[in-house]
Structures are given as structure tokens and as C-alpha cells.
NUFILO-604591 format. One record per residue (C-alpha): x, y, z. Coordinates in steps of 0.02 Angstrom, whole numbers. Last residue first. Layout:
<r><px>X</px><py>Y</py><pz>Z</pz></r>
...
//
This chain:
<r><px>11472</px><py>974</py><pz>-2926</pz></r>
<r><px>11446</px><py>1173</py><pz>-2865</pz></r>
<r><px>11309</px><py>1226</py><pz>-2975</pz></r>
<r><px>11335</px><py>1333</py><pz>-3107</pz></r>
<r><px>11462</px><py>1489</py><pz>-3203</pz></r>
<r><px>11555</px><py>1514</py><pz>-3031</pz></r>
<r><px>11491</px><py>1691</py><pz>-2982</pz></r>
<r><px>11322</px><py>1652</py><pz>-3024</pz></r>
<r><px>11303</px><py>1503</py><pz>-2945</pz></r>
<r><px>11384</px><py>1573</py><pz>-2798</pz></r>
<r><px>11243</px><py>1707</py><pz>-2826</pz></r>
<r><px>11112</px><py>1590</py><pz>-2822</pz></r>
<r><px>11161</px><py>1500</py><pz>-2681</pz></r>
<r><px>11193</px><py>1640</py><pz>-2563</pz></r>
<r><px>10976</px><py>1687</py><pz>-2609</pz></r>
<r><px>10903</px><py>1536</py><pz>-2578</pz></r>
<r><px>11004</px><py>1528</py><pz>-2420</pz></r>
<r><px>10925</px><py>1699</py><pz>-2380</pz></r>
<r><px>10753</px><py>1631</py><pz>-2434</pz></r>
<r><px>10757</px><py>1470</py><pz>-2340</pz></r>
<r><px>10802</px><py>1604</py><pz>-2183</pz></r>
<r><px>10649</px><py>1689</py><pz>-2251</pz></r>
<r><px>10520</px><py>1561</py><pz>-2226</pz></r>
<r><px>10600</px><py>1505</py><pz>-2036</pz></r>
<r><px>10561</px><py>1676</py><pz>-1993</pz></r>
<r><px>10399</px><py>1679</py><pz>-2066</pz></r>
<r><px>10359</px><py>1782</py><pz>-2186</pz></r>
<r><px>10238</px><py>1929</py><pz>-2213</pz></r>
<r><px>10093</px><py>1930</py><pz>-2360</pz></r>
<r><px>10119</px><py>1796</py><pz>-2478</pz></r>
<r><px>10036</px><py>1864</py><pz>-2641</pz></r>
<r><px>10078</px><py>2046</py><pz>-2627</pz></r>
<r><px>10235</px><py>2001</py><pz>-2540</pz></r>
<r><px>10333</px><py>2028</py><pz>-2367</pz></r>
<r><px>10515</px><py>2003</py><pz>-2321</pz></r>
<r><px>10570</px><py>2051</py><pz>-2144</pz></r>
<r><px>10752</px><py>2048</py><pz>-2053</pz></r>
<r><px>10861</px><py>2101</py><pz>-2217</pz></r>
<r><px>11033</px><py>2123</py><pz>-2162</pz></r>
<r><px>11105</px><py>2293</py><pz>-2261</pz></r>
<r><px>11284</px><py>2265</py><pz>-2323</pz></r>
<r><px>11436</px><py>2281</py><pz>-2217</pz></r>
<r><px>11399</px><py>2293</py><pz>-2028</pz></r>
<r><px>11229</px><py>2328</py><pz>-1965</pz></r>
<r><px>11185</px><py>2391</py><pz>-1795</pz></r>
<r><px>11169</px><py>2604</py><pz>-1832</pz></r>
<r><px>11105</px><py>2531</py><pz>-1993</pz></r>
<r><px>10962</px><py>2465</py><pz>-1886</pz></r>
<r><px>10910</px><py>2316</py><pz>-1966</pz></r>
<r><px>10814</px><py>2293</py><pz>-2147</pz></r>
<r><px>10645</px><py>2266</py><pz>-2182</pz></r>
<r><px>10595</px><py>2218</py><pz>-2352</pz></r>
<r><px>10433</px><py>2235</py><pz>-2467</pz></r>
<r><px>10404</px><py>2117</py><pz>-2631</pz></r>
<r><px>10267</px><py>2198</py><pz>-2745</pz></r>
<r><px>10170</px><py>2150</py><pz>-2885</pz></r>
<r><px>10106</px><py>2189</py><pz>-3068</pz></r>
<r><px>10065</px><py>2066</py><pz>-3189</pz></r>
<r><px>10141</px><py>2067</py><pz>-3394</pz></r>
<r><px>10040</px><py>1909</py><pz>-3511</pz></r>
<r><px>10186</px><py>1852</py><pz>-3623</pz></r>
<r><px>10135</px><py>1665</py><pz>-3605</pz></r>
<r><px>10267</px><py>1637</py><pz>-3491</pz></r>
<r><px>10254</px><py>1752</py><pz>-3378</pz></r>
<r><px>10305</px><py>1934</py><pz>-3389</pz></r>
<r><px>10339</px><py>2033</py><pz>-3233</pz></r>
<r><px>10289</px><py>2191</py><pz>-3148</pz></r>
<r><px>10394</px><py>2299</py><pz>-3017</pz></r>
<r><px>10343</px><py>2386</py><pz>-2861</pz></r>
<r><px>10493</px><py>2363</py><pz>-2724</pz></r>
<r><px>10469</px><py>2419</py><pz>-2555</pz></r>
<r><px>10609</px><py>2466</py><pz>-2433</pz></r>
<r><px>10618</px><py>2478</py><pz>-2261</pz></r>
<r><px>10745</px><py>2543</py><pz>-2144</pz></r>
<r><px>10622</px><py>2649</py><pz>-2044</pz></r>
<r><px>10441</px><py>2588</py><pz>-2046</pz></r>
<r><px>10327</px><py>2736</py><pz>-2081</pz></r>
<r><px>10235</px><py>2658</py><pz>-2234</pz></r>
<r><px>10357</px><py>2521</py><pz>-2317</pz></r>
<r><px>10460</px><py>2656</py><pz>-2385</pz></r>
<r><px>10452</px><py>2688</py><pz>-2571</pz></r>
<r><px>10553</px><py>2581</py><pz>-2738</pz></r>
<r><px>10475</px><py>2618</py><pz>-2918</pz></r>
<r><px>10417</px><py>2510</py><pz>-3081</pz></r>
<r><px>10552</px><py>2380</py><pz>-3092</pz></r>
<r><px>10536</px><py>2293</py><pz>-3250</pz></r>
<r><px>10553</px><py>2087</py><pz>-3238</pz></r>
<r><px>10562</px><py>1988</py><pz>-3413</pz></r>
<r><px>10539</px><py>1810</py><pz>-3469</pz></r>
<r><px>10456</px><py>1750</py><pz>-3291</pz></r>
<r><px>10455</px><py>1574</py><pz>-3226</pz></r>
<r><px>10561</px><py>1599</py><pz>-3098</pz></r>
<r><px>10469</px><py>1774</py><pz>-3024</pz></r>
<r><px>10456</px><py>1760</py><pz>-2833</pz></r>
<r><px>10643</px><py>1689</py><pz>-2808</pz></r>
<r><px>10675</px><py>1797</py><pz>-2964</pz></r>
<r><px>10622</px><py>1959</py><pz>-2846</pz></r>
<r><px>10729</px><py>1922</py><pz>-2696</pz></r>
<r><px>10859</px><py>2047</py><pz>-2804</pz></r>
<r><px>10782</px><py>2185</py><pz>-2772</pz></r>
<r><px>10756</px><py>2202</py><pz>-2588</pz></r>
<r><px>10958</px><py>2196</py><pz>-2585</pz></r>
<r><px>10955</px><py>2333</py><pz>-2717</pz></r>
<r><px>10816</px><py>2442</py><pz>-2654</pz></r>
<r><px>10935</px><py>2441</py><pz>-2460</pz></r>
<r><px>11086</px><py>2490</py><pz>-2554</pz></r>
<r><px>10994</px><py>2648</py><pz>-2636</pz></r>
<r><px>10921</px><py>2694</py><pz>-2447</pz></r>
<r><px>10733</px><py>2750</py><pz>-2504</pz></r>
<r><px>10698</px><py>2923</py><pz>-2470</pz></r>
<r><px>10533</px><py>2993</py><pz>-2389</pz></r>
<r><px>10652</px><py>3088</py><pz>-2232</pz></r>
<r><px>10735</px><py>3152</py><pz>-2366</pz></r>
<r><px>10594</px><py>3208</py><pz>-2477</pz></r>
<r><px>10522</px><py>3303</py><pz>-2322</pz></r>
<r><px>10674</px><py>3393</py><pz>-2276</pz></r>
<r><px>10696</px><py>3445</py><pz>-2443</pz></r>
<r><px>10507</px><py>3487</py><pz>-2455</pz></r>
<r><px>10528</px><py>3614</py><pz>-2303</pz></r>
<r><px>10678</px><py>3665</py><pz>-2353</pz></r>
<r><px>10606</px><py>3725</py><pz>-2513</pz></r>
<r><px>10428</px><py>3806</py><pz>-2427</pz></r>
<r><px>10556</px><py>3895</py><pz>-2293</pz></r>
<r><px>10660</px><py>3972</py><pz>-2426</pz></r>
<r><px>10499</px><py>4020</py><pz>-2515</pz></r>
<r><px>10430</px><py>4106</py><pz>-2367</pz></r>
<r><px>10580</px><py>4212</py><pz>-2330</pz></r>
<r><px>10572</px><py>4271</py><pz>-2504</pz></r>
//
């Protein structure tokens, strides 16, 4: 009995310490049409930490292009130390399958790509 108890808080222990932070999948999320504008459809296939990195997320989804054809990719994000952040997780590194790690100067262009499109959203368009 002993040995079972110790086997499930073993794996309990384990599985937390393999989470992904929910907030942090989100935010990592929702780069993906910045990777994907061409695409008809985007199916998230499963979120995992970036390796050992703490406060990392990546994002394995696939998405249709134009001509129907479905390809499978990744976009992985680094977030700071929640013990630092205030509010919402601040992404500090963005990496992708077919642009490997970005620059700083790449993802601040990526961050503003990102406050535009949801004023966009929120207001129905662009600001005129």
C-alpha cells in the first residue's frame, strides 16, 4: 500500500512540475495567425514545456493553407518570472519551427503586431 501511495505522489509531483501554465498556452497561442495569415483553419494539437526552461510554453498545432493542404508546426514562448510579472504573462522569447529564435527587435514588431490586432478586434477595423 505504502508503495502505491508513493508511486501516485510520485507521478503527481511529476505531472505538476511537467504542466503548462493555462494563461501562459493562451498568450503563446494567439502569435499563431501572425505565422498562419494565409491559413483557412488552425487546430491546436497539444501545449508542453519548452524542455526544462521554466515559464515556457510550446504550442504544436497544424494549419490549412490555401489550397486545403494541412502542415504541422510549432511556435514556442518564454515568459518572465511570474514572481516579476504583473497582470498577464510578458512573453520575453518567441521561437518557430521555420524561424528558429527571434531577435529582440523581431519580437517587439511582433508584440505591436499583436496590440494592433486585438484593437482591431475590439473596435470592428482599423482605427481611420
Amino acid at each position: 500500500m505504502r508503495a502505491k501511495v508513493c508511486v501516485v505522489l510520485l507521478l503527481s509531483a511529476l505531472a505538476t512540475a511537467c504542466s503548462v501554465d493555462g494563461e501562459q498556452a493562451k498568450v503563446c497561442q494567439r502569435f499563431i495567425p501572425a505565422f498562419e495569415p494565409h491559413s483557412q483553419e488552425v487546430d491546436i494539437l497539444r501545449h508542453e514545456k519548452h524542455g526544462s526552461a521554466e515559464n515556457s510554453v510550446v504550442v504544436h498545432y497544424r494549419a490549412r493553407d490555401g489550397e486545403g493542404q494541412w502542415g504541422e508546426h510549432w511556435v514556442g514562448c518564454w515568459f518572465e518570472d511570474a514572481a516579476f510579472a504583473m497582470g498577464s504573462p510578458s512573453v520575453v522569447g518567441v521561437s518557430t519551427d521555420r524561424d528558429g529564435l527571434f531577435s529582440p527587435i523581431k519580437l517587439e514588431m511582433l508584440r505591436i503586431w499583436l496590440r494592433i490586432d486585438e484593437k482591431e478586434a475590439r473596435t470592428g477595423g482599423p482605427d481611420r
